[in-house]
Backbone as JSON, one array per atom type, in Angstrom:
{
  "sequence": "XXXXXXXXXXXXXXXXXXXXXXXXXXXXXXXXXXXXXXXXXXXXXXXXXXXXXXXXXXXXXXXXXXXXXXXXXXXXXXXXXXXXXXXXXXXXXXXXXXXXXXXXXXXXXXXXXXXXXXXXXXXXXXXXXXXXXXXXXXXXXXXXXXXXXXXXXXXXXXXXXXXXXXXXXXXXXXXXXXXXXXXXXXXXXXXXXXXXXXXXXXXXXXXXXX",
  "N": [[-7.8, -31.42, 55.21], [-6.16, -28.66, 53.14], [-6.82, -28.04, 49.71], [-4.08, -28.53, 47.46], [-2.66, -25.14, 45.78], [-3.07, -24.26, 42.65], [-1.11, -24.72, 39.88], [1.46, -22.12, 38.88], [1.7, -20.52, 36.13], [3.96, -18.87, 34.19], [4.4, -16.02, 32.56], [6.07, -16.13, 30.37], [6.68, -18.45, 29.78], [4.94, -19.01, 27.6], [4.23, -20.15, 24.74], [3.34, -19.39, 21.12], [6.29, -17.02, 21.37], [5.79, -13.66, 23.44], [6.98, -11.53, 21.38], [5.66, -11.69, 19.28], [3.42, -10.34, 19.54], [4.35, -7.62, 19.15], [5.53, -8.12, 16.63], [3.16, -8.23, 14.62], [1.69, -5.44, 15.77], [3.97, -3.9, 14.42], [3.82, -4.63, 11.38], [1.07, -3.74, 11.27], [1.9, -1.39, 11.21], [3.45, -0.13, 9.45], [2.61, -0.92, 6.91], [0.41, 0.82, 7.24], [1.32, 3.29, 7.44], [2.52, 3.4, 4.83], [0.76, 3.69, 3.12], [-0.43, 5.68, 3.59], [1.66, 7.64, 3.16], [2.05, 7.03, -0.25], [-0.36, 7.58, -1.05], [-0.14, 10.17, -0.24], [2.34, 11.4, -1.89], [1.11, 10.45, -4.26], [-0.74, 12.04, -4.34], [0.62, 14.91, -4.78], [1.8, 15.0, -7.01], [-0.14, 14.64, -8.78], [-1.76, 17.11, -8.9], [0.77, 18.78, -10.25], [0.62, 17.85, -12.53], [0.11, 18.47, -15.21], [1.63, 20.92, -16.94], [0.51, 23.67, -17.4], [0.96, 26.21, -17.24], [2.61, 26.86, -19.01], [1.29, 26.98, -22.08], [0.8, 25.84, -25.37], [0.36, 26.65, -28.72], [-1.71, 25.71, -31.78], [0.71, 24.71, -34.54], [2.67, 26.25, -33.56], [5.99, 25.79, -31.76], [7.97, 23.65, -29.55], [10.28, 23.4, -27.61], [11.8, 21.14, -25.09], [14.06, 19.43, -22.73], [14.46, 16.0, -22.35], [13.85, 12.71, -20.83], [14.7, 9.04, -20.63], [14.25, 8.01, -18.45], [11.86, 9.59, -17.19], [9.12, 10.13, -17.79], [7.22, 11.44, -19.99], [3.69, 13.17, -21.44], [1.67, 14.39, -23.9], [-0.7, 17.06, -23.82], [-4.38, 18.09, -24.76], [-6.58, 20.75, -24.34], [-9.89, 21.2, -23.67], [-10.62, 19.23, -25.63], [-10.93, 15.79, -27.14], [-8.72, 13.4, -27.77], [-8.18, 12.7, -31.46], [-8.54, 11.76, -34.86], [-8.42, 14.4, -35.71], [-5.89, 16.0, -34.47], [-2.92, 16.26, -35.07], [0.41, 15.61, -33.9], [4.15, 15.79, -33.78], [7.59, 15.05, -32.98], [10.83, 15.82, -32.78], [14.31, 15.06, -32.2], [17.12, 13.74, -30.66], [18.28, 10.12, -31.35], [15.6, 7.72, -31.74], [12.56, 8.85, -31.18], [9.22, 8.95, -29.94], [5.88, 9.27, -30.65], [2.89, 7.37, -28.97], [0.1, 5.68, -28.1], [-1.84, 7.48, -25.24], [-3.59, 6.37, -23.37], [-6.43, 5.77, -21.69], [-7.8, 9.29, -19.65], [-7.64, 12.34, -17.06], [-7.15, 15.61, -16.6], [-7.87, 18.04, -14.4], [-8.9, 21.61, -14.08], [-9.32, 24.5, -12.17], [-11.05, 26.12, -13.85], [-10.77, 24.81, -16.38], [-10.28, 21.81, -18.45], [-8.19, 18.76, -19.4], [-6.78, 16.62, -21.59], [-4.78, 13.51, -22.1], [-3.18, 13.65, -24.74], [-1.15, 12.31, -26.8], [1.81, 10.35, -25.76], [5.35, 10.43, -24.91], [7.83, 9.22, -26.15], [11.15, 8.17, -25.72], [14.5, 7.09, -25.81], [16.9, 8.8, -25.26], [18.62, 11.01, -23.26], [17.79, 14.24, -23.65], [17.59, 17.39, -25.7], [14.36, 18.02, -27.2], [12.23, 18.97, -29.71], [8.95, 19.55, -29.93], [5.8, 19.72, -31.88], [2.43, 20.73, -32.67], [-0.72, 20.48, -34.62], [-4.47, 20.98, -35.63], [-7.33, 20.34, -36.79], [-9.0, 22.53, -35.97], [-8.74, 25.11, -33.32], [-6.47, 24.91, -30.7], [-5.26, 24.3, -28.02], [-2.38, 23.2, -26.32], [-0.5, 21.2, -23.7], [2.64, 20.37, -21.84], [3.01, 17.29, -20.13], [2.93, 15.23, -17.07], [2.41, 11.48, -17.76], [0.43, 10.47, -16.0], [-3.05, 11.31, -14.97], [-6.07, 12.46, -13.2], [-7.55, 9.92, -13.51], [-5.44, 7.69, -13.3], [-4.75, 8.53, -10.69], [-6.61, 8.23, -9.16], [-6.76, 5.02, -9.21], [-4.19, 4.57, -7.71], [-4.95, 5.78, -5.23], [-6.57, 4.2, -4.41], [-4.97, 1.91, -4.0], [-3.75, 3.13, -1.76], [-5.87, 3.27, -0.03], [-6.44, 0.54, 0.43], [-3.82, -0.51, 1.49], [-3.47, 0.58, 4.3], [-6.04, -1.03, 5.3], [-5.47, -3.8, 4.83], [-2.73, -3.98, 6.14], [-3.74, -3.72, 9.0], [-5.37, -6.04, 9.29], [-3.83, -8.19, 8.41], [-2.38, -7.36, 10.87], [-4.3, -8.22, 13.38], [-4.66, -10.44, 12.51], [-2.46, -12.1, 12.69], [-2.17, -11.13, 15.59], [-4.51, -12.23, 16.61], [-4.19, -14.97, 16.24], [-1.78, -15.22, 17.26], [-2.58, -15.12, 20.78], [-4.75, -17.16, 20.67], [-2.82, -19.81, 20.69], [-1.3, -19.15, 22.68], [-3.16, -19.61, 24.72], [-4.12, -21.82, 24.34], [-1.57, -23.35, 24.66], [-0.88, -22.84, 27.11], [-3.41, -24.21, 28.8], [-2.32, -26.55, 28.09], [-0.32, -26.82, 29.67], [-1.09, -26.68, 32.11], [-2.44, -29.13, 32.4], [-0.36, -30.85, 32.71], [1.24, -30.43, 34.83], [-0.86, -30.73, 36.84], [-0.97, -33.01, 37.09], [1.28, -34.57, 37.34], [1.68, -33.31, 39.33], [-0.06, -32.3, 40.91], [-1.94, -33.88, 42.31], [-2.44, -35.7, 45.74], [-1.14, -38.64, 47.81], [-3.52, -40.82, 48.97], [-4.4, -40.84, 52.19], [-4.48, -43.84, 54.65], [-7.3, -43.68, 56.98], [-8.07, -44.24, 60.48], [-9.39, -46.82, 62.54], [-11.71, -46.75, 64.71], [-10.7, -48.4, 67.63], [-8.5, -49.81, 66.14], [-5.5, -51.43, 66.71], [-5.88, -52.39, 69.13], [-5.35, -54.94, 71.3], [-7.03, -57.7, 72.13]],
  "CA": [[-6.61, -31.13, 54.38], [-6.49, -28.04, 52.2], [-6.13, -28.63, 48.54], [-3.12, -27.73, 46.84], [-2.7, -24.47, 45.03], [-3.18, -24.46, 41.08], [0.74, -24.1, 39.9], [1.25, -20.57, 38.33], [2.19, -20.38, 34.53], [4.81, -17.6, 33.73], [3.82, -15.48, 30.77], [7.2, -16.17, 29.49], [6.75, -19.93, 29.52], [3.62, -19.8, 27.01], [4.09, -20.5, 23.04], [4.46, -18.3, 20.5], [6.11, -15.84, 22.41], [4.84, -12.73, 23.14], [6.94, -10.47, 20.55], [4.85, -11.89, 18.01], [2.35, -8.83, 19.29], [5.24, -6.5, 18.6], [5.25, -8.24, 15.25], [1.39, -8.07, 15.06], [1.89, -3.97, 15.48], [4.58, -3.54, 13.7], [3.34, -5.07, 9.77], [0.25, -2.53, 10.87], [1.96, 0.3, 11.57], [4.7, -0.27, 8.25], [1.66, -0.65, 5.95], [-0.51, 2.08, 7.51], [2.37, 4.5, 6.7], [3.43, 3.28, 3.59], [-0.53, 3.98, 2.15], [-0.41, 7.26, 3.97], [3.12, 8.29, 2.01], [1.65, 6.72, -1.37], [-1.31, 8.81, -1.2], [0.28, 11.98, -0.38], [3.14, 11.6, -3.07], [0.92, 10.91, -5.7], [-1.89, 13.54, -4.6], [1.36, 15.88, -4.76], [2.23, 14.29, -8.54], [-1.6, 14.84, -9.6], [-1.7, 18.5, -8.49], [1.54, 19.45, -11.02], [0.57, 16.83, -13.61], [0.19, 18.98, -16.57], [2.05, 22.17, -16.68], [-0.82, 24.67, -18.02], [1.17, 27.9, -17.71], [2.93, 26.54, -20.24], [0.92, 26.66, -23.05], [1.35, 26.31, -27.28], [-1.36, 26.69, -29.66], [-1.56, 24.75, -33.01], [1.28, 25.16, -35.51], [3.87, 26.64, -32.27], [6.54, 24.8, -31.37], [7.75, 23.93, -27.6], [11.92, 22.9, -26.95], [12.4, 20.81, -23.65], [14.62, 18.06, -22.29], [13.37, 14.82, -21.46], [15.08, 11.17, -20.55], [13.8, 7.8, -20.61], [13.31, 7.96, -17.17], [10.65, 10.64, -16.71], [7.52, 10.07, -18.84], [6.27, 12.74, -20.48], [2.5, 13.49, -22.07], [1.26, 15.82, -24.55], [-2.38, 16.93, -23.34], [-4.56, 18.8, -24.92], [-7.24, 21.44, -23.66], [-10.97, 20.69, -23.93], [-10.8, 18.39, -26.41], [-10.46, 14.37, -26.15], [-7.75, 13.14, -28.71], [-8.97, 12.65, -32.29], [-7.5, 12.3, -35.77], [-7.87, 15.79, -36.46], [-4.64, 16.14, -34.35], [-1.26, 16.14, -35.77], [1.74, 16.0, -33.35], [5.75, 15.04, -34.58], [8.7, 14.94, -32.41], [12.61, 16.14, -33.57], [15.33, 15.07, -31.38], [18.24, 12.73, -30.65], [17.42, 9.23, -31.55], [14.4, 7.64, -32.6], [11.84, 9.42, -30.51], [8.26, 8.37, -30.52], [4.98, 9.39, -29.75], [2.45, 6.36, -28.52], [-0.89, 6.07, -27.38], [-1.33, 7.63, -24.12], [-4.56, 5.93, -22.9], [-7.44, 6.82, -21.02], [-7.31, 10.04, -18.21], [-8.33, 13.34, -17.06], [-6.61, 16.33, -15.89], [-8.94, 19.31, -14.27], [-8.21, 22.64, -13.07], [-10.58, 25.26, -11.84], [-11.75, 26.3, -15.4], [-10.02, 23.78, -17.5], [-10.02, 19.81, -18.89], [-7.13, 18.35, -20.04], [-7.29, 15.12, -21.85], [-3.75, 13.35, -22.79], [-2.72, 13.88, -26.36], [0.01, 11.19, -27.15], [2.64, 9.84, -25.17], [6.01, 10.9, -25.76], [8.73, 7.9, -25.58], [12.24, 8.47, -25.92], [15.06, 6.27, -25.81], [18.14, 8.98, -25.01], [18.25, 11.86, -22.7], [18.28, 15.23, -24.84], [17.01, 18.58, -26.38], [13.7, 17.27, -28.21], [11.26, 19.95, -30.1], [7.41, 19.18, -30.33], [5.05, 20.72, -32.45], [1.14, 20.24, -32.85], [-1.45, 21.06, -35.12], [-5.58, 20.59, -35.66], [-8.39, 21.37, -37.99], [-9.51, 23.79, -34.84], [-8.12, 26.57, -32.76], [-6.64, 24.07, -29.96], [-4.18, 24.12, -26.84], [-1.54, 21.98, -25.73], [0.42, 21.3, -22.67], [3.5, 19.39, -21.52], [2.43, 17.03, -18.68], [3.43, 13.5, -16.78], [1.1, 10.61, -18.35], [-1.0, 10.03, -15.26], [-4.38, 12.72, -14.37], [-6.84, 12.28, -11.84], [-8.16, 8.91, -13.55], [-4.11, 7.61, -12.44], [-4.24, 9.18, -9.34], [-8.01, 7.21, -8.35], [-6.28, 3.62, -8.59], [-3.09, 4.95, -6.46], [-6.02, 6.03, -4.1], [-7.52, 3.12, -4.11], [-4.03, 1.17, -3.33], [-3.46, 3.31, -0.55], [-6.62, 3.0, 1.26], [-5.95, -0.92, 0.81], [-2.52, -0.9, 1.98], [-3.77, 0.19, 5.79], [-6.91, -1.99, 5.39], [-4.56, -4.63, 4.46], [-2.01, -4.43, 7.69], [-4.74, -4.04, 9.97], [-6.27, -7.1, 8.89], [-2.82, -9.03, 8.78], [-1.74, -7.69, 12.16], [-4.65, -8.73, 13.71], [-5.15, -11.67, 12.27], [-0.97, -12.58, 13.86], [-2.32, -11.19, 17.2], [-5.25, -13.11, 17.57], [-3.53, -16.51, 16.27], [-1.39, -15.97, 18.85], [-3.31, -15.35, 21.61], [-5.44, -18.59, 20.57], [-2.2, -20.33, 20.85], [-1.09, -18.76, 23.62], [-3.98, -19.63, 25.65], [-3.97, -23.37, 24.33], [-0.67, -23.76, 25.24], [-1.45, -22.35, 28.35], [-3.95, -25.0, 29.26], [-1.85, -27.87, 28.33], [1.13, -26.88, 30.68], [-1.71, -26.99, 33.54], [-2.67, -29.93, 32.52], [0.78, -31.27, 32.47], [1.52, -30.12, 36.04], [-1.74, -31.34, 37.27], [-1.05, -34.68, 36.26], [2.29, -34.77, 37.58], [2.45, -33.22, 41.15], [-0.88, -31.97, 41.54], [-2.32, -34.81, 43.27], [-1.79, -36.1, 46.76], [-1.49, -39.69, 47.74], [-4.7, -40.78, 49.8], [-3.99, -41.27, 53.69], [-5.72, -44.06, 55.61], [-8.61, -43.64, 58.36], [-7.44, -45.14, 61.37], [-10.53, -47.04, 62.57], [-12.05, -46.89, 66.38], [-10.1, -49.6, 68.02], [-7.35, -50.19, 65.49], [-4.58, -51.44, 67.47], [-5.98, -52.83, 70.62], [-5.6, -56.45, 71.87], [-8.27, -58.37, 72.32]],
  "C": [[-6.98, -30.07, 53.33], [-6.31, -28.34, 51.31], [-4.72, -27.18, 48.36], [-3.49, -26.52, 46.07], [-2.82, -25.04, 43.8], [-1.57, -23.94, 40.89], [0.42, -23.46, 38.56], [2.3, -20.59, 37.07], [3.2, -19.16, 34.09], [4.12, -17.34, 32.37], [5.07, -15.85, 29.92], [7.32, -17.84, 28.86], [5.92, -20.29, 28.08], [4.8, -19.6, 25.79], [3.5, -19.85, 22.49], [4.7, -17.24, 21.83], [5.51, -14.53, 22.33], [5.28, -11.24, 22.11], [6.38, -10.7, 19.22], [3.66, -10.84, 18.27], [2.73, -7.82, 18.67], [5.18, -6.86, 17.05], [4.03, -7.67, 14.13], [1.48, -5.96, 14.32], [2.62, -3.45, 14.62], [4.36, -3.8, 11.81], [2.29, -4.11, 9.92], [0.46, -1.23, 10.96], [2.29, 0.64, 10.15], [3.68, 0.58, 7.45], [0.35, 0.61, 5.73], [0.42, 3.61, 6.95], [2.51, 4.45, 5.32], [1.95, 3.54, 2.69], [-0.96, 5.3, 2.45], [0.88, 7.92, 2.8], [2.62, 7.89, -0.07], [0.35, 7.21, -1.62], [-0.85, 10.35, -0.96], [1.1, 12.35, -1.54], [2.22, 11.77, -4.19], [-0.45, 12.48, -6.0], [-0.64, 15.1, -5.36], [1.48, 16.25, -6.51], [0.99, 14.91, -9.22], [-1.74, 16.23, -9.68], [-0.86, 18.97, -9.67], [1.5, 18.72, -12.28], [0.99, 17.32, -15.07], [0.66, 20.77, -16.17], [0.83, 23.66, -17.74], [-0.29, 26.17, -18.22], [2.32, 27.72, -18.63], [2.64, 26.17, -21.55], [1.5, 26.59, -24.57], [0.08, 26.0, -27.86], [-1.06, 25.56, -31.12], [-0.27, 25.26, -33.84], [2.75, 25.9, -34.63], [5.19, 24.89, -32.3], [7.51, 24.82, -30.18], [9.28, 22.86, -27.75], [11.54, 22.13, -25.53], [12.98, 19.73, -23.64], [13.54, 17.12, -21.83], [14.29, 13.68, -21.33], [14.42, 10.02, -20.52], [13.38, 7.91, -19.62], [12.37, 8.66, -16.23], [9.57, 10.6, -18.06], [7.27, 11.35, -19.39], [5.02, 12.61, -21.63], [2.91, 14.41, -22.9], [-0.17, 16.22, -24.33], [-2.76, 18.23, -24.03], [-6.08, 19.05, -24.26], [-8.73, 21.29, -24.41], [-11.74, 20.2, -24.93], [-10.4, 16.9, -26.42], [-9.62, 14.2, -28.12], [-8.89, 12.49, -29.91], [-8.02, 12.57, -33.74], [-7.25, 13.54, -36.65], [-6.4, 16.67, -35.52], [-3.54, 15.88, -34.74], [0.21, 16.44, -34.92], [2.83, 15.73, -34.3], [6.51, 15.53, -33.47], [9.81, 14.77, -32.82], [13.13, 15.39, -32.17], [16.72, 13.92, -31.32], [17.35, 11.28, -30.7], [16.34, 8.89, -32.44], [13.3, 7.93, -31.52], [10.16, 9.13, -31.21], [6.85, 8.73, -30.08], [4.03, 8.11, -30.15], [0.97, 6.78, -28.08], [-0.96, 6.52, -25.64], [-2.54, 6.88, -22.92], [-5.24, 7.24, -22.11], [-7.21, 8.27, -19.84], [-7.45, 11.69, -18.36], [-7.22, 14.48, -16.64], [-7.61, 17.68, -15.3], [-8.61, 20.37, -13.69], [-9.53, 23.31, -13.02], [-11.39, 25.49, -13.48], [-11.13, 25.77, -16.14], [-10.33, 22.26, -17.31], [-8.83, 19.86, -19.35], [-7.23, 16.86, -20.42], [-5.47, 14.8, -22.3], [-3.91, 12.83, -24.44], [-2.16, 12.3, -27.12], [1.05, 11.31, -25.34], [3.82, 10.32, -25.63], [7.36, 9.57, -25.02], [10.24, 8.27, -26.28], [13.14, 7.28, -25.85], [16.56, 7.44, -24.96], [17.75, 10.19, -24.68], [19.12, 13.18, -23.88], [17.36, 16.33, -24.98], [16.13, 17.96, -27.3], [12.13, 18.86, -28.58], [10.02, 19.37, -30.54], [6.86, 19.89, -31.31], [3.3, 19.6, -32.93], [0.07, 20.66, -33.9], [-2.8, 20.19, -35.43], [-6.14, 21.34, -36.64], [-9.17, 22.21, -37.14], [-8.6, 23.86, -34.12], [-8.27, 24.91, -31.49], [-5.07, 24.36, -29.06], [-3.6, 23.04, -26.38], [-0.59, 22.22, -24.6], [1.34, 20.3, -22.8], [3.17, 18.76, -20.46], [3.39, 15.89, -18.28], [2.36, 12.64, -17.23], [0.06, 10.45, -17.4], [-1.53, 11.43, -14.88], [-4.76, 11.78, -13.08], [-7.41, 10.65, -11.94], [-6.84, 7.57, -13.22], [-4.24, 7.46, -11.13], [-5.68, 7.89, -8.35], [-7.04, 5.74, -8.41], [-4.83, 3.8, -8.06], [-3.99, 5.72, -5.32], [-5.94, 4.95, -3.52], [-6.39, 1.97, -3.54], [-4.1, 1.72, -1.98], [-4.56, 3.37, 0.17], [-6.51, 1.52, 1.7], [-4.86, -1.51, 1.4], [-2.51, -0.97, 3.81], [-4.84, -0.91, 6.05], [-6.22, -3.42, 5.91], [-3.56, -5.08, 6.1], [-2.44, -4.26, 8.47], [-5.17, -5.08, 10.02], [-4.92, -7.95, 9.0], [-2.46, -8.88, 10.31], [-2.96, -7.94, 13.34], [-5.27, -10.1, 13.69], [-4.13, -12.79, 13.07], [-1.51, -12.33, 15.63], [-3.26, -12.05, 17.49], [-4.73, -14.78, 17.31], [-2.53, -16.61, 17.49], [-1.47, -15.54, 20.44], [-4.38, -16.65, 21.97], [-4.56, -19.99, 21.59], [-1.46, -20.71, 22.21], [-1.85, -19.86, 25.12], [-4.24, -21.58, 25.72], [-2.95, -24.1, 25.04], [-0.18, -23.47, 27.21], [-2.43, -23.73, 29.49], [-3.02, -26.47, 29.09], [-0.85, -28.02, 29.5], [0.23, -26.75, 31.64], [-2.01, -28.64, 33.68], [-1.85, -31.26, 32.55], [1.09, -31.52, 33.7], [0.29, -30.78, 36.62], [-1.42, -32.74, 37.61], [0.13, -35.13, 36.93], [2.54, -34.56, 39.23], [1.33, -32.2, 41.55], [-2.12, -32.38, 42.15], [-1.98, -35.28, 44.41], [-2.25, -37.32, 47.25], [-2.77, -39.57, 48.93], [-3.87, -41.52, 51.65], [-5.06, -42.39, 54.41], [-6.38, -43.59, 56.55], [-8.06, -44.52, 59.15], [-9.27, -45.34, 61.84], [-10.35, -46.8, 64.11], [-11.09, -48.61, 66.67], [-9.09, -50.27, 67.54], [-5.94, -50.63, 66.08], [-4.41, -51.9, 69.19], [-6.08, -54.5, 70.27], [-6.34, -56.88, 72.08], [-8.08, -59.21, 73.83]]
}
C-alpha cells in the first residue's frame, strides 16, 4: 500500500496574511524617504542661513520685514557674542531680542556666530541697529548654522535606520508566524484524515472446513 500524500497548504490559508510584507516594505520605504527629504531641505536651509551679501557694520542700521512665523537671527562675523555688543530693535509691538544659543555658520573665508535672536510678536517693518567696542560685521540670518543642521543630520540618518529595522522586524515576525501556523494546519490534517484504518492478514487456511 502506498502511503498517502502529505495534504498541500495554500499560501493563502497561512496566518498573518501575506500583505503584512507589503506592510513590512512599505513603513521602510515611507521612513527611508522622509530622512532623505529632511536632509536635503535642511542641507538646502543651512546653505542660505545667513545672508552675508547683506552686510552692516557697527552704528548702520538695516530695515526688513519679519513675522512671528519666520525666525530671524542677528549673526555676527568672526566674533562669538560678548557684552561688548549692543543691538536694539524699533518696530510694531513689543519686539525683542533673546538669547540665540549655541551655533556656527561658515563660508569659504568667513565664521558667523549668532548675535541675538530676534522675536517678534506682529508681522511688520522692524529697523535693527548694532554697535561694538571693535570694527565688527553683522548679518541677517535664520537661527539655525551648521551646529542645527548636524542634529537634523543625525535625525535623518536615523529615520531610514529606523524603518529598516521596523520593517524587518514586521517581516520576519511574520514569517515566524507564518511558518508556525503552517505546521499546525499539517498537523491538524494529519490527525484527521491522514491515517488509514489497518486491514487484516488473511491467514493460510482461513476459511476452510475441517
Amino acid at each position: 500500500m502506498q502511503p498517502s500524500p502529505s495534504p498541500r497548504i495554500s499560501a493563502d490559508e497561512l496566518r498573518p496574511g501575506r500583505r503584512w510584507y507589503a506592510v513590512a516594505a512599505a513603513i521602510a520605504v515611507v521612513l527611508i524617504v522622509l530622512g532623505m527629504v529632511v536632509g536635503v531641505y535642511r542641507f538646502k536651509n543651512v546653505v542660505d542661513a545667513v545672508d552675508t551679501g547683506n552686510q552692516f557694520a557697527d552704528g548702520d542700521s538695516v530695515t526688513l520685514r519679519l513675522d512671528p512665523e519666520h525666525e530671524k537671527a542677528i549673526w555676527i562675523e568672526e566674533r562669538g557674542p560678548s557684552a561688548d555688543q549692543k543691538c536694539g530693535i524699533s518696530g510694531p509691538g513689543e519686539p525683542r531680542l533673546t538669547d540665540p544659543g549655541i551655533d556656527v555658520f561658515l563660508t569659504r573665508d568667513e565664521t558667523w556666530n549668532p548675535l541675538r535672536a530676534i522675536d517678534v510678536s506682529r508681522a511688520g517693518e522692524y529697523t535693527v541697529t548694532c554697535t561694538s567696542k571693535g570694527p565688527s560685521q553683522y548679518a541677517i540670518g535664520d537661527p539655525g548654522g551648521f551646529v542645527t543642521f548636524g542634529a537634523w543630520l543625525l535625525l535623518a540618518l536615523l529615520l531610514p535606520m529606523l524603518g529598516i529595522a521596523v520593517g524587518a522586524a514586521i517581516a520576519l515576525v511574520t514569517a515566524l508566524r507564518r511558518r508556525s501556523h503552517r505546521k499546525r494546519l499539517l498537523a491538524a490534517r494529519h490527525g484527521s484524515g491522514g491515517s488509514h484504518p489497518v486491514q487484516p492478514v488473511p491467514t493460510l487456511g482461513a476459511g476452510r472446513r475441517p
